[in-house]
HTML snippet that shows the backbone in 3Dmol.js (N, CA, C, O; Angstrom):
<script src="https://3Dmol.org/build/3Dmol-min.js"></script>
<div id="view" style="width:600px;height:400px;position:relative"></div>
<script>
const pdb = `
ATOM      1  N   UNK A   1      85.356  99.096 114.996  1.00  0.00           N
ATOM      2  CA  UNK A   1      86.339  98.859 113.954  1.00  0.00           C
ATOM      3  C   UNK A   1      86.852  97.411 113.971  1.00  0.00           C
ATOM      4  O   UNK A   1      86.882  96.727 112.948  1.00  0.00           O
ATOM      5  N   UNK A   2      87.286  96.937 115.267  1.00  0.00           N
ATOM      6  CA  UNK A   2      87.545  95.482 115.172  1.00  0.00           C
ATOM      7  C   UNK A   2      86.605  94.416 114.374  1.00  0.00           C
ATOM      8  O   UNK A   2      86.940  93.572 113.543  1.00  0.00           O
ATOM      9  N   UNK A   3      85.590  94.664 114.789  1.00  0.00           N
ATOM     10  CA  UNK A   3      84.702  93.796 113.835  1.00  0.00           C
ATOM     11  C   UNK A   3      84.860  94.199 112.262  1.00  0.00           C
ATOM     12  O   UNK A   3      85.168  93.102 111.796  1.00  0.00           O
ATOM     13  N   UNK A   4      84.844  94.803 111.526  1.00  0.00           N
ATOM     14  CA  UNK A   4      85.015  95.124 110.478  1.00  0.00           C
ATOM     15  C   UNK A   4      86.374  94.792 109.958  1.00  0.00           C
ATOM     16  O   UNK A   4      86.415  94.608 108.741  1.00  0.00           O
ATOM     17  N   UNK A   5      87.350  94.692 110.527  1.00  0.00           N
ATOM     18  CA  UNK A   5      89.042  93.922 110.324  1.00  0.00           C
ATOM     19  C   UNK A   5      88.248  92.500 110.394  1.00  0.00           C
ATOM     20  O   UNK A   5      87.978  91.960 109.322  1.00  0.00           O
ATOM     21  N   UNK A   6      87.949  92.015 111.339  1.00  0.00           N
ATOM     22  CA  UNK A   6      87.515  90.850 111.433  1.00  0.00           C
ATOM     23  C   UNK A   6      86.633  90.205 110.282  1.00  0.00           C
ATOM     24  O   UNK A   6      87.054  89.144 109.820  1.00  0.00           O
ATOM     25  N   UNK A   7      85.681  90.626 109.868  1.00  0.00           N
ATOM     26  CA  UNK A   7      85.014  90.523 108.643  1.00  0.00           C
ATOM     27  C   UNK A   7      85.760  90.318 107.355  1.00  0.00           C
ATOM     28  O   UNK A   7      85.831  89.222 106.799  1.00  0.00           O
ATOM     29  N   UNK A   8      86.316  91.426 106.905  1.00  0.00           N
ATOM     30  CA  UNK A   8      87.001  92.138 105.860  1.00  0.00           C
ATOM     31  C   UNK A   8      88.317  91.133 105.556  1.00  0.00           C
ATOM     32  O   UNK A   8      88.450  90.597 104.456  1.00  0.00           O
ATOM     33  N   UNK A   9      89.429  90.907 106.839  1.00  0.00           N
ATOM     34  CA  UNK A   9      90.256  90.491 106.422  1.00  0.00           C
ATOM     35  C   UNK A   9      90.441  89.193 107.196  1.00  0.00           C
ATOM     36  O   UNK A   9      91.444  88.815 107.801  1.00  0.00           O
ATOM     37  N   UNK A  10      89.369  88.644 107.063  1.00  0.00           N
ATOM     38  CA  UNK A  10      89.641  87.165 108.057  1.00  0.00           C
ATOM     39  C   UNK A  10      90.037  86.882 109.434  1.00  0.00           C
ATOM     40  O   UNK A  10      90.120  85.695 109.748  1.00  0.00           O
ATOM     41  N   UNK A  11      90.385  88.088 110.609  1.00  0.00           N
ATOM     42  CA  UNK A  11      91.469  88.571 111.588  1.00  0.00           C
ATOM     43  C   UNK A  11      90.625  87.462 112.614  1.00  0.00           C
ATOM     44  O   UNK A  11      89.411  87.264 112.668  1.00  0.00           O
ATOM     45  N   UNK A  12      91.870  86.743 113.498  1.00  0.00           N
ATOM     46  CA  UNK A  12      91.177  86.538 114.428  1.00  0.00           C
ATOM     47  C   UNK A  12      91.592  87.629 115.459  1.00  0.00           C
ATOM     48  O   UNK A  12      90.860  87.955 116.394  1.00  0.00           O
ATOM     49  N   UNK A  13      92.631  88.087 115.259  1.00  0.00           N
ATOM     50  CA  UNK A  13      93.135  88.944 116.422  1.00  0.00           C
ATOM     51  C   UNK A  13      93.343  90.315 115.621  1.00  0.00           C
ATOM     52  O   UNK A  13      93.875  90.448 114.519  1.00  0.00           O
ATOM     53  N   UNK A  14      92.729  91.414 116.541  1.00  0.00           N
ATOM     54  CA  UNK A  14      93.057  93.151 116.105  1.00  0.00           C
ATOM     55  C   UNK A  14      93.784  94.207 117.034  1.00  0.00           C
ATOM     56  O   UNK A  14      93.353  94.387 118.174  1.00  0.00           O
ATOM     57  N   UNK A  15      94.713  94.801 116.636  1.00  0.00           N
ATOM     58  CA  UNK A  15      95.251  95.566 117.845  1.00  0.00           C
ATOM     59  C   UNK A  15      94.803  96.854 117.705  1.00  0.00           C
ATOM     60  O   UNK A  15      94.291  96.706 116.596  1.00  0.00           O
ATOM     61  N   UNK A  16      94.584  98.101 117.999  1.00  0.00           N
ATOM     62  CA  UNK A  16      94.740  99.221 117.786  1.00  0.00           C
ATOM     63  C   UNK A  16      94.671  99.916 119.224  1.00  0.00           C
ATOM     64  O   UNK A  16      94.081  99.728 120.287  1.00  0.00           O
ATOM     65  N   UNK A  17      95.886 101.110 118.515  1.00  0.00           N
ATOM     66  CA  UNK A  17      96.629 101.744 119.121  1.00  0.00           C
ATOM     67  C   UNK A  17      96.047 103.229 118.854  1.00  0.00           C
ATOM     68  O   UNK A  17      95.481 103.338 117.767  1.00  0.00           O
ATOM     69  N   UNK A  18      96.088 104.448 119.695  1.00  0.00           N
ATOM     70  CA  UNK A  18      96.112 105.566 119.508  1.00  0.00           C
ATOM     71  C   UNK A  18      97.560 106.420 120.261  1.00  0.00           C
ATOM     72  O   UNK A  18      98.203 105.908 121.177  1.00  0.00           O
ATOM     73  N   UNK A  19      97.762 107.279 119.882  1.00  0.00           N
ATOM     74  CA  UNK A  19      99.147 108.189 120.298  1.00  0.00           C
ATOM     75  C   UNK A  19      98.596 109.593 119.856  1.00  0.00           C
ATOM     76  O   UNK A  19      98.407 109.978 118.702  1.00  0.00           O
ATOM     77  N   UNK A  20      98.353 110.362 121.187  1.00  0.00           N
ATOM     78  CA  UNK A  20      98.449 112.046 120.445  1.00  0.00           C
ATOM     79  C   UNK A  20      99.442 112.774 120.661  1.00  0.00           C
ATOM     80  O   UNK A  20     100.238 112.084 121.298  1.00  0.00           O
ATOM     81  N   UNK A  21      99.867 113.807 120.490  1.00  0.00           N
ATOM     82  CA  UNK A  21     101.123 114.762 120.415  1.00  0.00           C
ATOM     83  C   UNK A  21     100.621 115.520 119.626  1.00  0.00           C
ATOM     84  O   UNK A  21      99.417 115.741 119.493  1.00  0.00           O
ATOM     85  N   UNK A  22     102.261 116.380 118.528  1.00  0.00           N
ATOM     86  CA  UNK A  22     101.888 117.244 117.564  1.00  0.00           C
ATOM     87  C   UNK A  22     100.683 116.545 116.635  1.00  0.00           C
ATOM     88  O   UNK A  22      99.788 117.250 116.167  1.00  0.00           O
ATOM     89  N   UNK A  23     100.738 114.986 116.389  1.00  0.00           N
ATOM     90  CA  UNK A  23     100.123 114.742 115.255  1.00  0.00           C
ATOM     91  C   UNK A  23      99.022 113.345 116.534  1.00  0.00           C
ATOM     92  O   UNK A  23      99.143 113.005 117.710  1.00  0.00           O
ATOM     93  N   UNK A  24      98.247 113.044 115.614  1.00  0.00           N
ATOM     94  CA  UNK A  24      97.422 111.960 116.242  1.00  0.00           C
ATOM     95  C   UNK A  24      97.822 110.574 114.724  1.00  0.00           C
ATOM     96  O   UNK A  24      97.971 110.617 113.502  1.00  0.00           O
ATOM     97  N   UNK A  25      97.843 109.321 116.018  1.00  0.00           N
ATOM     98  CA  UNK A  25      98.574 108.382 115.160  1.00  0.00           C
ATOM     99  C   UNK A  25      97.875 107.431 115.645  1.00  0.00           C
ATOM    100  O   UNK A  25      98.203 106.962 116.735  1.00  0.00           O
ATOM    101  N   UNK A  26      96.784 106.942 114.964  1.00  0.00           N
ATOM    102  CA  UNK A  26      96.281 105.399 114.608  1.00  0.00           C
ATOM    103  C   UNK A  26      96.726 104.544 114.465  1.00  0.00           C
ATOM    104  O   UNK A  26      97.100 104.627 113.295  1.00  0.00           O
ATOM    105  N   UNK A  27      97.130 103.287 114.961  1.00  0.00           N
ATOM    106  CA  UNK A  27      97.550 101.889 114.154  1.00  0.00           C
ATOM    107  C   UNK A  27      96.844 101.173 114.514  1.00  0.00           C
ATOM    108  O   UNK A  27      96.350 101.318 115.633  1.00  0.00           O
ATOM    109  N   UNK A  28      96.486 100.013 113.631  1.00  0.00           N
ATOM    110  CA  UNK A  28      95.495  99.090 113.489  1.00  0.00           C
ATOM    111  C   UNK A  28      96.370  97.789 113.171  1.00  0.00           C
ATOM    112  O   UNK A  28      97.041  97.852 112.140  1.00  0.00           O
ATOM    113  N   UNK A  29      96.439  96.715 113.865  1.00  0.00           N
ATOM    114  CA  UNK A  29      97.041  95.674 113.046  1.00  0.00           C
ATOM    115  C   UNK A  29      95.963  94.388 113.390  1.00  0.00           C
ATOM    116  O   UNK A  29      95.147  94.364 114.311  1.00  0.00           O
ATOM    117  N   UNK A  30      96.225  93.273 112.312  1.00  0.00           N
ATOM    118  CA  UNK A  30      95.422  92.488 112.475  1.00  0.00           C
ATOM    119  C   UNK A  30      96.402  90.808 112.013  1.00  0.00           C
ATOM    120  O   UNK A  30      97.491  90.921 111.450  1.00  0.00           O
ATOM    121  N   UNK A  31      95.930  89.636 112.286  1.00  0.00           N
ATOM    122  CA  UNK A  31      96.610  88.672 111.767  1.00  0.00           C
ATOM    123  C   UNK A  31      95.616  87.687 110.594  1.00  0.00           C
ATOM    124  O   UNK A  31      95.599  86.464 110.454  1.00  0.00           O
ATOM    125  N   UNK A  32      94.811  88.795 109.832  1.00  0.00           N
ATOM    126  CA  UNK A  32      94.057  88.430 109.090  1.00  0.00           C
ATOM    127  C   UNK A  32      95.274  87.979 107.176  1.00  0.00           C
ATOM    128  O   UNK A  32      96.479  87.893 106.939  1.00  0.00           O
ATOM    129  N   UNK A  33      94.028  87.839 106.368  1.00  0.00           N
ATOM    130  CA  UNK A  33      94.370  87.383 104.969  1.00  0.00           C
ATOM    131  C   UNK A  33      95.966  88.422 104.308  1.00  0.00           C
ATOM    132  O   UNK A  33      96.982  88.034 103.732  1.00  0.00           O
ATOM    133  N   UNK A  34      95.469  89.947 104.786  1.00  0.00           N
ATOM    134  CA  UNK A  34      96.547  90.686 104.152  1.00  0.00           C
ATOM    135  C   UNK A  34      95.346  91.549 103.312  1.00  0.00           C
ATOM    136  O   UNK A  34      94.117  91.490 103.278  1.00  0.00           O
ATOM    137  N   UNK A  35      96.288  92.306 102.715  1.00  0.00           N
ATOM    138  CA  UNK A  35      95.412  93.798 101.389  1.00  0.00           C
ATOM    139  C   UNK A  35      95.572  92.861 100.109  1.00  0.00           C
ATOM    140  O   UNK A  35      96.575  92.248  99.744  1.00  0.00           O
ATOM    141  N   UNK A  36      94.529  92.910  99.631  1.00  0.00           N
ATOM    142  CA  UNK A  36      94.660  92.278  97.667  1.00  0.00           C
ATOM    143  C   UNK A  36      94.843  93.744  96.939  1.00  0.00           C
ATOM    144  O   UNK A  36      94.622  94.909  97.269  1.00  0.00           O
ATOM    145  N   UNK A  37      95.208  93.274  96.120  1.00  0.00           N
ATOM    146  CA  UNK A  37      95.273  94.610  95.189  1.00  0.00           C
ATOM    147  C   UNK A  37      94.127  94.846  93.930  1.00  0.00           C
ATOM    148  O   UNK A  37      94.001  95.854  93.235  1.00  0.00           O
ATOM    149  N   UNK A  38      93.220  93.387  93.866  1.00  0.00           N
ATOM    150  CA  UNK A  38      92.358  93.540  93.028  1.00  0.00           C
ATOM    151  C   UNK A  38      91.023  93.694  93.617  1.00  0.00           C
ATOM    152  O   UNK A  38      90.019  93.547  92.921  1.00  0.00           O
ATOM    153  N   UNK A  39      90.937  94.087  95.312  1.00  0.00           N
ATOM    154  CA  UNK A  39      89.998  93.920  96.349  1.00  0.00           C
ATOM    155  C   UNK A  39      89.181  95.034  96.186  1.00  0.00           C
ATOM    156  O   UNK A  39      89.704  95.935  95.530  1.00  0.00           O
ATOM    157  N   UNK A  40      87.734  95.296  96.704  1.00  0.00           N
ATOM    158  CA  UNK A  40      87.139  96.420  96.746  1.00  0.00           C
ATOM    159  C   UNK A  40      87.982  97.456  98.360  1.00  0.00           C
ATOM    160  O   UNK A  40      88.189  97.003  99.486  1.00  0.00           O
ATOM    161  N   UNK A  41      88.201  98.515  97.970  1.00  0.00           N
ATOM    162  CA  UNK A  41      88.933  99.389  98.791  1.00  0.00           C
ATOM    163  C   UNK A  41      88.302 100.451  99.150  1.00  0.00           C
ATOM    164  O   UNK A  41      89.240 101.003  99.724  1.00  0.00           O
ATOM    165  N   UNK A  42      87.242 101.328  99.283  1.00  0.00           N
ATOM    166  CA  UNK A  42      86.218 101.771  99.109  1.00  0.00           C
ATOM    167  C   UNK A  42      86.533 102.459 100.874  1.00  0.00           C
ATOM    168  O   UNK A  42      86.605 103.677 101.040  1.00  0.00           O
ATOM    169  N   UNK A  43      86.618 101.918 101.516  1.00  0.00           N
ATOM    170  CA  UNK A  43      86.554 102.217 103.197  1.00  0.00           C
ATOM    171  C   UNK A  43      88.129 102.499 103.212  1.00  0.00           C
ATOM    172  O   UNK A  43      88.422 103.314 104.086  1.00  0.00           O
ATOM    173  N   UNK A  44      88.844 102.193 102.723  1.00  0.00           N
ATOM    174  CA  UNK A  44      90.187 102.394 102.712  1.00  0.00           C
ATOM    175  C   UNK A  44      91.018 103.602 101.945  1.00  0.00           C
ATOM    176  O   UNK A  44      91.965 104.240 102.404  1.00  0.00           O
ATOM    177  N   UNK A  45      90.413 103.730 100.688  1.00  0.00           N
ATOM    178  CA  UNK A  45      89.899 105.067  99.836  1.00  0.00           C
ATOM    179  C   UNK A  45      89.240 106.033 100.923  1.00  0.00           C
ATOM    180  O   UNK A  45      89.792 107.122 101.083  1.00  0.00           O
ATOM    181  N   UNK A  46      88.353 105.799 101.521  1.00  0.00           N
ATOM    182  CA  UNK A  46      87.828 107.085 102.189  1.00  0.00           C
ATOM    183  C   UNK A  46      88.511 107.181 103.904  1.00  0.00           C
ATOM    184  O   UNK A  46      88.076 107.983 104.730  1.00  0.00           O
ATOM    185  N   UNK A  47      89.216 106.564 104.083  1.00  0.00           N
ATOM    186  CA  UNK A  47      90.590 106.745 105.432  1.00  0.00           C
ATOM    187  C   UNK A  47      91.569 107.727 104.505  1.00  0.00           C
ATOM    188  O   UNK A  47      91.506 108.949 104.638  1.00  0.00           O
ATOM    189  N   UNK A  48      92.281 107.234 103.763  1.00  0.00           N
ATOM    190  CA  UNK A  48      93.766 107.439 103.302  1.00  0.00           C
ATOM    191  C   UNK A  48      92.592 109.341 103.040  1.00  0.00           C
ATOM    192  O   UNK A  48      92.845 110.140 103.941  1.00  0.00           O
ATOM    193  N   UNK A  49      91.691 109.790 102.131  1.00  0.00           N
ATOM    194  CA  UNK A  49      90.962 110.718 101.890  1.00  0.00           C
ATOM    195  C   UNK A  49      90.931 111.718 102.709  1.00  0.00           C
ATOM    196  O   UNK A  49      91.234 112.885 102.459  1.00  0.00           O
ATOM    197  N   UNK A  50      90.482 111.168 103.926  1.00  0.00           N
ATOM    198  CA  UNK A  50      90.397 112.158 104.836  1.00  0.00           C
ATOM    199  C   UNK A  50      92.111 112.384 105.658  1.00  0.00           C
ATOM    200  O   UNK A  50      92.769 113.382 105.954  1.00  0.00           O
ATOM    201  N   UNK A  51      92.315 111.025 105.785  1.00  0.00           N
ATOM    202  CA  UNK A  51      93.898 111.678 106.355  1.00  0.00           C
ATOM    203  C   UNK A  51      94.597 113.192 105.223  1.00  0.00           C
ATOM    204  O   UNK A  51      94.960 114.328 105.528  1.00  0.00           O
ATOM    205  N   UNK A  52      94.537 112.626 104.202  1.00  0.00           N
ATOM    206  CA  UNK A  52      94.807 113.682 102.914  1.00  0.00           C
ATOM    207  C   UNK A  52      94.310 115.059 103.177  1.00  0.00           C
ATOM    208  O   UNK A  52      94.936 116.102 102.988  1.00  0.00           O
ATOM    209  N   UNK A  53      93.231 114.939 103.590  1.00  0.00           N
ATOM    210  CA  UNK A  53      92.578 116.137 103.265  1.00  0.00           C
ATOM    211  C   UNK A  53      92.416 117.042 105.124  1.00  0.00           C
ATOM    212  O   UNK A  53      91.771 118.035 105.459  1.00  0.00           O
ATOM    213  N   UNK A  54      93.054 116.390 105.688  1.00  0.00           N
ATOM    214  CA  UNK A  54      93.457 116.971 107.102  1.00  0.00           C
ATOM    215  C   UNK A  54      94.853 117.184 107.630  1.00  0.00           C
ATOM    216  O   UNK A  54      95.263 117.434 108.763  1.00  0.00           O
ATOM    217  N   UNK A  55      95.721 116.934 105.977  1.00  0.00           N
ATOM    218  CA  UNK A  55      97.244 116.758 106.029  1.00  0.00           C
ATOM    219  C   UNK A  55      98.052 116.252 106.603  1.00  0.00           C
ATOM    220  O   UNK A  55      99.136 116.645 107.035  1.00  0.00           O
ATOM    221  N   UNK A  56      97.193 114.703 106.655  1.00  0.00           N
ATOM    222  CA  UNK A  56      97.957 114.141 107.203  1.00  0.00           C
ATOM    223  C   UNK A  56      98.407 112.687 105.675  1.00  0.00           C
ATOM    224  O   UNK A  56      98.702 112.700 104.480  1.00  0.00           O
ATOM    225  N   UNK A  57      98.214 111.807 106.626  1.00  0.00           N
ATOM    226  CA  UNK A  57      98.511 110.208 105.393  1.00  0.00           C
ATOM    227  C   UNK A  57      98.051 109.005 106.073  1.00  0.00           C
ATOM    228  O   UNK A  57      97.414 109.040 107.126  1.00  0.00           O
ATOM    229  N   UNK A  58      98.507 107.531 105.225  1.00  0.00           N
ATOM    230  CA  UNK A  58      97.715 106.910 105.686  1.00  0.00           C
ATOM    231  C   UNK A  58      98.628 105.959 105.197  1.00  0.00           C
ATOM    232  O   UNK A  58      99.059 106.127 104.056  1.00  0.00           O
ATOM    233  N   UNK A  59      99.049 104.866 105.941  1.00  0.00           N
ATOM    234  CA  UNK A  59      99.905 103.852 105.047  1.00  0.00           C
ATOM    235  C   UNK A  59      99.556 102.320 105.433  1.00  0.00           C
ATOM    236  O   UNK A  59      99.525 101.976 106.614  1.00  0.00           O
ATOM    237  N   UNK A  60      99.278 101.354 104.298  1.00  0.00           N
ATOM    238  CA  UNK A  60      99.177  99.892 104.706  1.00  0.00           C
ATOM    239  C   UNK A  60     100.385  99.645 104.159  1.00  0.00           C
ATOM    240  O   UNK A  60     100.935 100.167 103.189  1.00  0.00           O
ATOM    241  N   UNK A  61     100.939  98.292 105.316  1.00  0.00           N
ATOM    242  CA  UNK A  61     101.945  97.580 104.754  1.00  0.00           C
ATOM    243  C   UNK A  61     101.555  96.107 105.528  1.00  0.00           C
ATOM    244  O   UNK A  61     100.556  96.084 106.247  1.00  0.00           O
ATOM    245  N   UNK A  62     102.514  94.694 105.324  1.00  0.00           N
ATOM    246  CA  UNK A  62     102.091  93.826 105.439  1.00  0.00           C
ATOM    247  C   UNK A  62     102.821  94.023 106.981  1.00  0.00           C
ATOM    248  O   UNK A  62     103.678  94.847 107.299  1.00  0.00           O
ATOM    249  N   UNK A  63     102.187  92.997 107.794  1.00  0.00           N
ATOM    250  CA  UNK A  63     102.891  92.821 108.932  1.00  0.00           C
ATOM    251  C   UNK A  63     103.439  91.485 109.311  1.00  0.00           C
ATOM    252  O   UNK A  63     103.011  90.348 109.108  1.00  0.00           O
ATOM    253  N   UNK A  64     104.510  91.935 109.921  1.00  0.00           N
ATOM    254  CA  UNK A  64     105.251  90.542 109.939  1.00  0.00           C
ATOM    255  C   UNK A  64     104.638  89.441 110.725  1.00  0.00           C
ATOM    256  O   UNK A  64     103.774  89.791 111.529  1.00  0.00           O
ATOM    257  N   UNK A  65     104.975  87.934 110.629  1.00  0.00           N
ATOM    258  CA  UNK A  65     104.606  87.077 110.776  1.00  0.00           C
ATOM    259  C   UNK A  65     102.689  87.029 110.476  1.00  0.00           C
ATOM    260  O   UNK A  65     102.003  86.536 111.372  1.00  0.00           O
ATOM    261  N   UNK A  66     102.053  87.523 109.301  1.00  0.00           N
ATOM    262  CA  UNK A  66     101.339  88.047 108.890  1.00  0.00           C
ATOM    263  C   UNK A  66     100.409  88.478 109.298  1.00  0.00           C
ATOM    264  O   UNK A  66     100.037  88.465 110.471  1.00  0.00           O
ATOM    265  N   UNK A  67      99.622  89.162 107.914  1.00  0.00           N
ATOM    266  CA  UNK A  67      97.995  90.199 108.884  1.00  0.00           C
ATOM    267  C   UNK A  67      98.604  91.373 107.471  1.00  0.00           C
ATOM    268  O   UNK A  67      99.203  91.241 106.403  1.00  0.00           O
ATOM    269  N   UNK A  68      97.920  92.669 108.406  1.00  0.00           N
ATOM    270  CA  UNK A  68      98.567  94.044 108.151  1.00  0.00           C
ATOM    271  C   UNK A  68      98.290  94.610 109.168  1.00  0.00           C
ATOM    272  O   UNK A  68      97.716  94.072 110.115  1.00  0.00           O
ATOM    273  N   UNK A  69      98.795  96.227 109.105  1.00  0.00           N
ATOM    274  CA  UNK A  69      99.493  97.120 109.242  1.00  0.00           C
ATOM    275  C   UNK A  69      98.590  98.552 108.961  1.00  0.00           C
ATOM    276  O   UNK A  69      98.693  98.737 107.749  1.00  0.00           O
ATOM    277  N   UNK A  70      98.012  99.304 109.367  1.00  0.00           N
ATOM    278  CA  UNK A  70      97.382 100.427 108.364  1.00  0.00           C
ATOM    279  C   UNK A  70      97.616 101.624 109.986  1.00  0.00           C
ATOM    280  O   UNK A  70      97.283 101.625 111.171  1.00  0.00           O
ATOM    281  N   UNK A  71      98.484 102.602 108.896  1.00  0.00           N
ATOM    282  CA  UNK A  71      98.854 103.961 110.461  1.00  0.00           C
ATOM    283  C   UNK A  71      98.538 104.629 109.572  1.00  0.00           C
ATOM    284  O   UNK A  71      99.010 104.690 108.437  1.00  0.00           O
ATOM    285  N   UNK A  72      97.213 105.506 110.317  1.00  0.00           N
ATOM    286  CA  UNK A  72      96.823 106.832 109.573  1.00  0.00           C
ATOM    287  C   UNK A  72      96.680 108.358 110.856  1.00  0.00           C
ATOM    288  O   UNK A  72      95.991 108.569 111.854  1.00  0.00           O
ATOM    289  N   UNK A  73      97.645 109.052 110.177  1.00  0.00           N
ATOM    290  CA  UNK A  73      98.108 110.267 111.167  1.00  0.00           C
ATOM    291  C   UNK A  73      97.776 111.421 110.440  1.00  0.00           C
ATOM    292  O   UNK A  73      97.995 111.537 109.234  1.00  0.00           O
ATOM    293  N   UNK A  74      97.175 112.406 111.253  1.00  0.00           N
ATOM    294  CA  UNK A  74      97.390 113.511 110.596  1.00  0.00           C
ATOM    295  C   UNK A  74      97.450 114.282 111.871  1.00  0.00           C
ATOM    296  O   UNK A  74      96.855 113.953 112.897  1.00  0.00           O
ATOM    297  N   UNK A  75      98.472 115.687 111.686  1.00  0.00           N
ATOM    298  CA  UNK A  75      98.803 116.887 112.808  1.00  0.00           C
ATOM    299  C   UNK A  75      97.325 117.446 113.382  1.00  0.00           C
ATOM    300  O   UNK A  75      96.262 117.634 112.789  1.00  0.00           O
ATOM    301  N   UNK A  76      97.655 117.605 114.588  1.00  0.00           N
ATOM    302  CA  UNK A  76      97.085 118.187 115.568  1.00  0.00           C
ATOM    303  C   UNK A  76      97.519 119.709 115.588  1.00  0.00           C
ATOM    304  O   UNK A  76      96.653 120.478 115.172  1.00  0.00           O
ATOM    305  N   UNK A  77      98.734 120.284 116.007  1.00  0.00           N
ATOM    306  CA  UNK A  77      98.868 121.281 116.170  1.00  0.00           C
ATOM    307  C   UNK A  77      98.127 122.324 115.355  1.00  0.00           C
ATOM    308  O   UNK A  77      97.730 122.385 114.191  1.00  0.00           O
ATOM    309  N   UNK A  78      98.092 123.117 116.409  1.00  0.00           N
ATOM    310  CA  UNK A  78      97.263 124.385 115.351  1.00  0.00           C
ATOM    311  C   UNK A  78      95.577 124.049 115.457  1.00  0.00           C
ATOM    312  O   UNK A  78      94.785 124.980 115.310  1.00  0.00           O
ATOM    313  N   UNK A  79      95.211 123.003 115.657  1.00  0.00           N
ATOM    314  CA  UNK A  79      94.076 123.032 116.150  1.00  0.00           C
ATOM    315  C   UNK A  79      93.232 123.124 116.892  1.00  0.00           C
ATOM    316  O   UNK A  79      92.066 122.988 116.521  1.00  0.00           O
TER     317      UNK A  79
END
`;
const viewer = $3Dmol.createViewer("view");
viewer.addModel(pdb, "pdb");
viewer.setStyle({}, {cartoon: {color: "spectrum"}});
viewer.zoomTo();
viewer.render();
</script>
């Protein structure tokens, strides 16, 4: 995955994080370009998809002193 932040959004640096519990929680941050809104989203469409469709979600936001941000969680329990 780092390489693909790296590619995608210019990153020289990528963090990601995992956390399990009731729910499992991804974060990814990078100090790349940021999200365009007129960008192909296609890999990002099919994250937020499956978080959806395993009830969970998926959220980008910008991150400070820049980059982004993308936490995609969905519950564990019961499984």
């Amino acid at each position: 995955m780092p390489e693909c932040v790296a590619k995608h959004a210019g990153a020289h640096r990528v963090g990601v994080s995992a956390v399990a519990g009731d729910q499992m929680v991804l974060t990814v941050t990078d100090d790349g370009a940021g999200t365009s809104s007129g960008g192909r989203r296609s890999g990002l469409r099919n994250l937020d998809q499956r978080a959806t469709a395993l009830g969970g979600s998926m959220q980008i936001e910008p991150r400070e002193g820049g980059g982004t941000r993308l936490i995609w969680q969905v519950p564990l329990a019961g499984r």
